[in-house]
py3Dmol code that shows the C-alpha trace and the ligand (Angstrom):
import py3Dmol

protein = """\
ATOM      1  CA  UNK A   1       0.000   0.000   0.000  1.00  0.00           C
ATOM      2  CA  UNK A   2       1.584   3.043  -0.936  1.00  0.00           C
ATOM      3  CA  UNK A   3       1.357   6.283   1.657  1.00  0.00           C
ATOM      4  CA  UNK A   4      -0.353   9.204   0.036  1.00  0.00           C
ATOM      5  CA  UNK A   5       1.364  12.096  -0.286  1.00  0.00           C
ATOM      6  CA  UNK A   6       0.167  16.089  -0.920  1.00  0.00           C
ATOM      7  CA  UNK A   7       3.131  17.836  -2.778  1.00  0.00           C
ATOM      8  CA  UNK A   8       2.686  21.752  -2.427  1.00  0.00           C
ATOM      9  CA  UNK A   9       5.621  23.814  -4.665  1.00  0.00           C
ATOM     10  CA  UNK A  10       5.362  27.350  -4.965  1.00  0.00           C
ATOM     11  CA  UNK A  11       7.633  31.069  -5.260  1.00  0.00           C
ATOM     12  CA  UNK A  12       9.028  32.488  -1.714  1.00  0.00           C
ATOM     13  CA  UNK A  13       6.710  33.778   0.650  1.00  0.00           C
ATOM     14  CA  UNK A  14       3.773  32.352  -1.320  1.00  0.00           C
ATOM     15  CA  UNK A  15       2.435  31.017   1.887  1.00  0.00           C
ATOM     16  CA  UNK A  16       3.664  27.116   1.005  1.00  0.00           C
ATOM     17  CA  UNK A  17       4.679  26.056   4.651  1.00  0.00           C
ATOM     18  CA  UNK A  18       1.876  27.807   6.646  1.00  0.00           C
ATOM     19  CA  UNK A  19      -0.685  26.507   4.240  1.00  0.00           C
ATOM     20  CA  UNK A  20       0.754  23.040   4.123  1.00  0.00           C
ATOM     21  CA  UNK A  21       1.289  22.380   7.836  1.00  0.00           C
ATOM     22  CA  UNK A  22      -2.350  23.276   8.547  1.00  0.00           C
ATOM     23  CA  UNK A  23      -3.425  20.986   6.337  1.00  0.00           C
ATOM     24  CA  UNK A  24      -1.276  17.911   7.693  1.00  0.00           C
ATOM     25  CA  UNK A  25      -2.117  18.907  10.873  1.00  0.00           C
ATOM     26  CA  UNK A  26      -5.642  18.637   9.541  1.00  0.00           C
ATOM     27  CA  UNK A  27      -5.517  15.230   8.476  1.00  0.00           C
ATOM     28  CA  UNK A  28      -3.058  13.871  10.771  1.00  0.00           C
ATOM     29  CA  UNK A  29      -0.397  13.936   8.204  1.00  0.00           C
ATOM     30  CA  UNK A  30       3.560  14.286   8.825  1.00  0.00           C
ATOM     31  CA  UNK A  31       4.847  16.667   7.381  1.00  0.00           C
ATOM     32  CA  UNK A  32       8.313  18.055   5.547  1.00  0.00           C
ATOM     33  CA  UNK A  33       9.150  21.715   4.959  1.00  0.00           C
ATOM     34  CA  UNK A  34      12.056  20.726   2.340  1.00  0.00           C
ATOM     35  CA  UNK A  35      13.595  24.376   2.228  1.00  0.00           C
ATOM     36  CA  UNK A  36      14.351  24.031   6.093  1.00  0.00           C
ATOM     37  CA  UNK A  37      16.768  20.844   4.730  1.00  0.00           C
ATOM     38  CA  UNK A  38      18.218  23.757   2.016  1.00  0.00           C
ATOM     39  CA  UNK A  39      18.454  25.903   4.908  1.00  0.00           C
ATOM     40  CA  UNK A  40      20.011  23.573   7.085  1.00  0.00           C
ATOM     41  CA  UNK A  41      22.813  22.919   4.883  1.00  0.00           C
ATOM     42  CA  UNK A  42      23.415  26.422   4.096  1.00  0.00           C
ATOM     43  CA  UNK A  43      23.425  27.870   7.911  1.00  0.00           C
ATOM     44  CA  UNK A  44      26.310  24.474   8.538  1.00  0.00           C
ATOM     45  CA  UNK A  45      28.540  25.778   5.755  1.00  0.00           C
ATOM     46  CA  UNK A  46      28.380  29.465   7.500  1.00  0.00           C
ATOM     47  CA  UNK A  47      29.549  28.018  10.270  1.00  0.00           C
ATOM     48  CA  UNK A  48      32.323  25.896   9.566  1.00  0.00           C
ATOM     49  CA  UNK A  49      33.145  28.203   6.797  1.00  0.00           C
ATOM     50  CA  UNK A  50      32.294  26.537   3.615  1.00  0.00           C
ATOM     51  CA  UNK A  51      31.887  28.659   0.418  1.00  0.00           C
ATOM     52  CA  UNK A  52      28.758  28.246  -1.275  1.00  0.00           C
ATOM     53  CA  UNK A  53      30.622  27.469  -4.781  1.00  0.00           C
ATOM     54  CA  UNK A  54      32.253  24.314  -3.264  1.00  0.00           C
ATOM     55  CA  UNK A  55      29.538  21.816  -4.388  1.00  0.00           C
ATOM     56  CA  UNK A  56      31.242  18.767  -3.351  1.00  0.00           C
ATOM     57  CA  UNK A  57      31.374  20.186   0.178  1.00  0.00           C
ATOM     58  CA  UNK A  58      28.088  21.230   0.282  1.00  0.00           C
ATOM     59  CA  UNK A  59      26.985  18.078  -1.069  1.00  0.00           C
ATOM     60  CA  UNK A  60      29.226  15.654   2.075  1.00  0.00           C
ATOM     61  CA  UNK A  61      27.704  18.520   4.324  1.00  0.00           C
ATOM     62  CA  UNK A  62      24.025  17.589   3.468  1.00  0.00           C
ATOM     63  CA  UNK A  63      24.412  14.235   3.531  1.00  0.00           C
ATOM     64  CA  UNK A  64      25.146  13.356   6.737  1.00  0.00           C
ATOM     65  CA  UNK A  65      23.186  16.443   8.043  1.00  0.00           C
ATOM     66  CA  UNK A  66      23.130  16.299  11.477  1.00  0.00           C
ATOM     67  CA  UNK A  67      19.208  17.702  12.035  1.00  0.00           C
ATOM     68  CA  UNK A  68      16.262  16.710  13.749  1.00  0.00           C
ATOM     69  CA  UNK A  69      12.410  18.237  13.574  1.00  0.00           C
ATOM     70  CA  UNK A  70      10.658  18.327  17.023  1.00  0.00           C
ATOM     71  CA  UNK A  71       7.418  19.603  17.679  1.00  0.00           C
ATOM     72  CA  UNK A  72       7.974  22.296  15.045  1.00  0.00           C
ATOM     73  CA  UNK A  73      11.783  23.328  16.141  1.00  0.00           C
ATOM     74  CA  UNK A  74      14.824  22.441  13.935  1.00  0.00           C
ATOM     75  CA  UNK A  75      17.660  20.710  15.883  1.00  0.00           C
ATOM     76  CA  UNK A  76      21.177  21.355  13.622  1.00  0.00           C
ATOM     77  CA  UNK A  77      23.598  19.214  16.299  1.00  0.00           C
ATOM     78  CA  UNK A  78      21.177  19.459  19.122  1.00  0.00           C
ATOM     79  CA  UNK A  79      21.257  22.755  19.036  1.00  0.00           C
ATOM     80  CA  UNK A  80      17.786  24.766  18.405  1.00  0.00           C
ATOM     81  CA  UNK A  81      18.214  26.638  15.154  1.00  0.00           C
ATOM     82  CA  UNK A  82      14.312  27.569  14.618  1.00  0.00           C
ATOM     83  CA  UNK A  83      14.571  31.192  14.347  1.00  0.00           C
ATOM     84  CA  UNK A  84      18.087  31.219  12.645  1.00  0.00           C
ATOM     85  CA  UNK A  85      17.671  29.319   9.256  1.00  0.00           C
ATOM     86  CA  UNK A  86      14.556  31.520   8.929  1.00  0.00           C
ATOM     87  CA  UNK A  87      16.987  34.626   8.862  1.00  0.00           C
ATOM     88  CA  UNK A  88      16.765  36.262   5.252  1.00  0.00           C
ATOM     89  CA  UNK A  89      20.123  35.651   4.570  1.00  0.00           C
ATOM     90  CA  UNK A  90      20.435  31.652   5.247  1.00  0.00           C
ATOM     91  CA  UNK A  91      16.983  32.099   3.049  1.00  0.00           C
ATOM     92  CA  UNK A  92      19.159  33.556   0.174  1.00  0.00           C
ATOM     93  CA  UNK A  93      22.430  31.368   0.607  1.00  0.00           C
ATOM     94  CA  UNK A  94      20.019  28.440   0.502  1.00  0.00           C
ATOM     95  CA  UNK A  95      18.560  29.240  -2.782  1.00  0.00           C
ATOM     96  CA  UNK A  96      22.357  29.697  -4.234  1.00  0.00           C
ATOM     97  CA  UNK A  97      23.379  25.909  -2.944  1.00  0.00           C
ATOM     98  CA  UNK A  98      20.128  24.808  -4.063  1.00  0.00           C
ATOM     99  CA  UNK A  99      21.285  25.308  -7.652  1.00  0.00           C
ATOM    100  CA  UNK A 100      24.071  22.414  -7.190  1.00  0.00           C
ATOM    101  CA  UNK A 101      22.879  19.047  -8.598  1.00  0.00           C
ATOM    102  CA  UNK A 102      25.257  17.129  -5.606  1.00  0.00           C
ATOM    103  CA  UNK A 103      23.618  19.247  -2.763  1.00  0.00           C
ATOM    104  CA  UNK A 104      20.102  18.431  -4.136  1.00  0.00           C
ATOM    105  CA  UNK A 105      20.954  14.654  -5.086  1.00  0.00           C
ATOM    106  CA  UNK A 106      22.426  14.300  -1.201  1.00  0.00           C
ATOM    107  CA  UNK A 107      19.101  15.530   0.034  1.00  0.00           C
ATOM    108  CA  UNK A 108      16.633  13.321  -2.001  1.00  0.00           C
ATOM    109  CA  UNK A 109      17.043  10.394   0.603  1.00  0.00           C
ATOM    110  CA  UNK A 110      16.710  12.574   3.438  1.00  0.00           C
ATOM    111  CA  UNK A 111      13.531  14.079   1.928  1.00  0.00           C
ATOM    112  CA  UNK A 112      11.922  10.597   1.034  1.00  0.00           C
ATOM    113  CA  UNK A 113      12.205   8.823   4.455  1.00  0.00           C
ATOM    114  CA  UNK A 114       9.574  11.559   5.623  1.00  0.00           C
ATOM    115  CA  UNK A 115       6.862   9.280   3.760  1.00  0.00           C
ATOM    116  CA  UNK A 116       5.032   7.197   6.057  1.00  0.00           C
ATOM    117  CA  UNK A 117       2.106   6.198   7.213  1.00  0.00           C
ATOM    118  CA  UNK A 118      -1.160   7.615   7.408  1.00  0.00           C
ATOM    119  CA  UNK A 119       0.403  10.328   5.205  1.00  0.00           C
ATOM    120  CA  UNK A 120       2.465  13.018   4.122  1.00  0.00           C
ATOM    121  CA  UNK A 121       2.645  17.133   2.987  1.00  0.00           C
ATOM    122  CA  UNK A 122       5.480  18.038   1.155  1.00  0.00           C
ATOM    123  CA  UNK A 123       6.364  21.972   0.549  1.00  0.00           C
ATOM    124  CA  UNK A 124       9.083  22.828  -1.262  1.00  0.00           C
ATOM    125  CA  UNK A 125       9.888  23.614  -5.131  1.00  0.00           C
ATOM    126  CA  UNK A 126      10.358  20.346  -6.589  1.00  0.00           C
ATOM    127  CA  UNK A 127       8.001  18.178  -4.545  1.00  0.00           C
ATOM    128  CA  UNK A 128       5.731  17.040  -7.083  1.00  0.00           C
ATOM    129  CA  UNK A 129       8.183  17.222  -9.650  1.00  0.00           C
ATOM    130  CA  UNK A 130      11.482  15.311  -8.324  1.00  0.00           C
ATOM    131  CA  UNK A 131      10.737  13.864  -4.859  1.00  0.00           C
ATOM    132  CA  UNK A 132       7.332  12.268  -4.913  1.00  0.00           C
ATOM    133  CA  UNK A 133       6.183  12.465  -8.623  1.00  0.00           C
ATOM    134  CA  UNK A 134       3.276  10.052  -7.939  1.00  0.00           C
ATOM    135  CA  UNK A 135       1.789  12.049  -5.302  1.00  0.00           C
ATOM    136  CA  UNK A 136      -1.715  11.763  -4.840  1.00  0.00           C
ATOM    137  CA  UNK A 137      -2.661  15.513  -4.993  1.00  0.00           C
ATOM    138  CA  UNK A 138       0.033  17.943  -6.480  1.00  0.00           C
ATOM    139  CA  UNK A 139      -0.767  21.861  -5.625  1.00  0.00           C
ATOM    140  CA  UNK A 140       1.211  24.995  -6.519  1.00  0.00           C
ATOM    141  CA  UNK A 141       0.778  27.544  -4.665  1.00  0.00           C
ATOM    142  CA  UNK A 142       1.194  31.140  -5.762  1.00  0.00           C
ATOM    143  CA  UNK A 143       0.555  34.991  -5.037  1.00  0.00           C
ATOM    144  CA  UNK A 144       1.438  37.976  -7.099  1.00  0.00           C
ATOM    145  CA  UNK A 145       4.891  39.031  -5.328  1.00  0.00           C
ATOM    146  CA  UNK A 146       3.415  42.086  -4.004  1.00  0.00           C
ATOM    147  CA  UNK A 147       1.350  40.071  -2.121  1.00  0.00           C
ATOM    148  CA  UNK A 148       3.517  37.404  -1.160  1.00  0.00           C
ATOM    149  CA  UNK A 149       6.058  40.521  -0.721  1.00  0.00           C
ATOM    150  CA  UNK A 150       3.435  42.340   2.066  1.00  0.00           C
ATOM    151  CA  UNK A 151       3.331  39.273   4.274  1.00  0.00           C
ATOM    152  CA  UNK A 152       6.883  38.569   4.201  1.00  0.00           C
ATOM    153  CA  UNK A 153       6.621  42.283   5.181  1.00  0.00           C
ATOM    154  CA  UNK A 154       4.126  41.617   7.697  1.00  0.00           C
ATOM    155  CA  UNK A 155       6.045  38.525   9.411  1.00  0.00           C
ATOM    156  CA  UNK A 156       9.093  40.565   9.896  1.00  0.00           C
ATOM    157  CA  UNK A 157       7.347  43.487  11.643  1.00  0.00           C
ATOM    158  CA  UNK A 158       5.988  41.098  14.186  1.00  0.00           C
ATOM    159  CA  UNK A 159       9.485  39.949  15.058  1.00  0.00           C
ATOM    160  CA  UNK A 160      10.339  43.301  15.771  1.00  0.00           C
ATOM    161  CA  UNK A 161      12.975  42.904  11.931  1.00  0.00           C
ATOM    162  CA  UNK A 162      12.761  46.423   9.966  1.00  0.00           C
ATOM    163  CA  UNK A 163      12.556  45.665   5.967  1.00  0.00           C
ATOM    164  CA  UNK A 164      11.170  47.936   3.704  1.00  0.00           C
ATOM    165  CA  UNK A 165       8.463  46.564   0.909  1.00  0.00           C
ATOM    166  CA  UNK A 166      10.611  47.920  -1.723  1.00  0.00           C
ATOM    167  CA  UNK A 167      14.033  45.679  -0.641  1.00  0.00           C
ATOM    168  CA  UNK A 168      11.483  42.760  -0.346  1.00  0.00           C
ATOM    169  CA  UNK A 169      10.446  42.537  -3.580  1.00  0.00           C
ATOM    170  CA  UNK A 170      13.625  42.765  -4.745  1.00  0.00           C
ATOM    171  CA  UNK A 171      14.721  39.642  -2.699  1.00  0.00           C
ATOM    172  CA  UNK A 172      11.721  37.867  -3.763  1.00  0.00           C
ATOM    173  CA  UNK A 173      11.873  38.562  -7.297  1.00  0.00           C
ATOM    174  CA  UNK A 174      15.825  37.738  -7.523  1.00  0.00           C
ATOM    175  CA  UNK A 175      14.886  34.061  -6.026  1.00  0.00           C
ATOM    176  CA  UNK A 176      12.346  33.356  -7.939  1.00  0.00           C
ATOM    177  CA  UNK A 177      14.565  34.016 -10.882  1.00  0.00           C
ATOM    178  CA  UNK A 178      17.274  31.384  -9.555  1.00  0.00           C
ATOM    179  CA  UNK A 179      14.966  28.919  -8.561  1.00  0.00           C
ATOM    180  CA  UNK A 180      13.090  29.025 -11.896  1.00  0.00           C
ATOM    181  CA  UNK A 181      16.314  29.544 -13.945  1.00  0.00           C
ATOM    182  CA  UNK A 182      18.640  26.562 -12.493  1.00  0.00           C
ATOM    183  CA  UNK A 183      19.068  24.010 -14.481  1.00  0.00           C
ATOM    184  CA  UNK A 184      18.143  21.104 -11.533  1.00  0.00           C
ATOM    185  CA  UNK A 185      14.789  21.132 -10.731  1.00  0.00           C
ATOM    186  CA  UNK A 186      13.595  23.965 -11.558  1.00  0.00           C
ATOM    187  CA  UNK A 187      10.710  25.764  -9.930  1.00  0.00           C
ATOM    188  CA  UNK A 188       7.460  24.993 -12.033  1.00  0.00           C
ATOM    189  CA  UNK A 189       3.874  23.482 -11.630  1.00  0.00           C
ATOM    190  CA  UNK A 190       4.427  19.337 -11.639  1.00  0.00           C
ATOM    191  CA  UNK A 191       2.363  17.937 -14.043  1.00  0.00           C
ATOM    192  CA  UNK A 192      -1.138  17.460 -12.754  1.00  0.00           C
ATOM    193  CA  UNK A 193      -0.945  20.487 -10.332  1.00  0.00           C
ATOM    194  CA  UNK A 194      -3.707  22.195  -9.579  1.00  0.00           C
ATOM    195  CA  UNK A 195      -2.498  25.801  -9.779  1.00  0.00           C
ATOM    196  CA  UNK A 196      -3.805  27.751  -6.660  1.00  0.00           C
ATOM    197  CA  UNK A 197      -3.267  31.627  -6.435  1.00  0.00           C
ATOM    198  CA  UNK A 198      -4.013  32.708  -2.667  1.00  0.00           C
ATOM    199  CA  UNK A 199      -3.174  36.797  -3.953  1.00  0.00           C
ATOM    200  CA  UNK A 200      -6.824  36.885  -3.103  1.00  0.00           C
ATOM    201  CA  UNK A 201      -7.572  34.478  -0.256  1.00  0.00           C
ATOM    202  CA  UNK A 202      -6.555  34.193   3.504  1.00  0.00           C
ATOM    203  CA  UNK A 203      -4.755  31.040   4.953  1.00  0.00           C
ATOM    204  CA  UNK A 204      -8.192  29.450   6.231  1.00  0.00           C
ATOM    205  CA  UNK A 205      -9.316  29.544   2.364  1.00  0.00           C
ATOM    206  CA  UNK A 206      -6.243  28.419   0.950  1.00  0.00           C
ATOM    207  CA  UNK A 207      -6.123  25.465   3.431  1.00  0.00           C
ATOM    208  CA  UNK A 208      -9.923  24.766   2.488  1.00  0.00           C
ATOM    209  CA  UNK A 209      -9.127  24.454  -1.024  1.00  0.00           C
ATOM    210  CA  UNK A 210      -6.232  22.262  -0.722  1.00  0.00           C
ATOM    211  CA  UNK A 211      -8.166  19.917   1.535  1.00  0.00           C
ATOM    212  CA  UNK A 212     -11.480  19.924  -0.558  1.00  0.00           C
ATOM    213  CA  UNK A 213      -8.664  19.162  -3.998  1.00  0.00           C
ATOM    214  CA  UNK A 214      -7.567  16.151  -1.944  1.00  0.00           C
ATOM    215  CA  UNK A 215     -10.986  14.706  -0.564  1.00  0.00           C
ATOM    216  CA  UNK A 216     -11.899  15.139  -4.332  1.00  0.00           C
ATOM    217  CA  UNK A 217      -8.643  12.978  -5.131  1.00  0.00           C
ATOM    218  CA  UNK A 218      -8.653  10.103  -2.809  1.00  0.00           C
TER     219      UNK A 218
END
"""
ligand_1 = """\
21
LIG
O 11.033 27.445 1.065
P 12.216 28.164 1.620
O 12.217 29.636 1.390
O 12.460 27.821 3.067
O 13.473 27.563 0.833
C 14.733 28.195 0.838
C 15.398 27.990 -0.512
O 15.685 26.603 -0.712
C 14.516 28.369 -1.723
O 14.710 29.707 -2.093
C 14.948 27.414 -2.801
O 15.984 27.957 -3.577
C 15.486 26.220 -2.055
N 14.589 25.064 -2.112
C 14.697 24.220 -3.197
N 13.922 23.090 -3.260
C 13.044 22.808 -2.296
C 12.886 23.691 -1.202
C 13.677 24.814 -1.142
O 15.478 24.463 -4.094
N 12.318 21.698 -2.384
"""
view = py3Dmol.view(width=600, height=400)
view.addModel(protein, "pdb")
view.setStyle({"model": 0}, {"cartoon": {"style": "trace"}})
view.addModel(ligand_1, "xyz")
view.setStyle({"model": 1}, {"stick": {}})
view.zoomTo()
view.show()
């Protein structure tokens, strides 16, 4: 019997991992928030000082990455890390590793031992694409980047981080362009998707559609 799987992709900031927790949570899913793995690897290398142009490196780093998810904390070494791999800039050195073929191909076992029973989210950028192309339901999720930009914005302000709109959609806009633009899997709707833009919608609708998608799948 094979474990279902949701696979939600999407830009930065589109609302992915808030959106996809929810509904695991919902359904009594597990649940993997992949970029926290790219993140991972890239706040390691800052601190034992590896350059993010030495792939091989990268990739011996994220194999035998020493992390652990516990009731919604990130463990790098035993250490709690929660707060800093969300920093901005271990967002922005993980999309630069991200682009290396060895650092994504040293993650893929990591990212498949998070299916098991009853079930599984995924969010990331190549969920349904790479990782579990025979998901069950396959959902990208996206928001204009002003939008995605003004709760980015918003997130910030309530951890007391000054950003201004106009830096943020910069940022956003200059990852999207790597993550579409690399060459390994790139950031695109898998085939099947459903396409899902939440410019328009609050979390509470965007996890209703998701859920309604996949009681309409199973
Ligand atoms: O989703 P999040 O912003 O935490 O991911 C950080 C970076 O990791 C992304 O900008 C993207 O470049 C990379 N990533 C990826 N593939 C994934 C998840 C994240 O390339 N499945």
């Amino acid at each position: 019997l094979t474990v279902p799987v949701i696979t939600i992709d999407g830009p930065t900031a589109s609302g992915k991992g808030t959106v996809a927790h929810r509904v695991a949570k919902h359904l009594g899913f597990h649940y993997l928030d992949s970029g926290a793995l790219y993140r991972l690897t890239a706040l390691s290398a800052a601190q034992q000082g590896i350059s993010l142009e030495d792939e091989a490196a990268l990739a011996d780093l994220a194999r035998v990455l020493p992390c652990q998810f516990v009731k919604g904390h990130v463990l790098l070494d035993g250490e709690d890390v929660t707060d800093a791999v969300r920093a901005e800039e271990i967002g922005v050195a993980a999309s630069k590793l991200a682009v290396l073929p060895k650092v994504r191909q040293a993650l893929f076992d990591l990212q498949v031992a998070f299916r098991f029973a009853p079930g599984l989210v995924a969010d990331g950028r190549d969920m349904g694409t790479v990782i579990f192309p025979d998901a069950l339901q396959k959902v990208y999720l996206t928001a204009s980047v002003e939008a995605r930009a003004g709760r980015r914005y918003k997130q910030l302000k309530e951890k007391g981080i000054s950003a201004t709109m106009e830096d943020l959609v910069k940022d956003l806009a200059e990852r999207d362009a790597r993550d579409i633009a690399r060459t390994a899997a790139p950031l695109k709707p898998a085939p099947g998707a459903v396409i899902l833009d939440t410019s328009e919608l609050t979390v509470d609708e965007s996890v209703h559609a998701v859920l309604a998608l996949y009681a309409d799948a199973v």
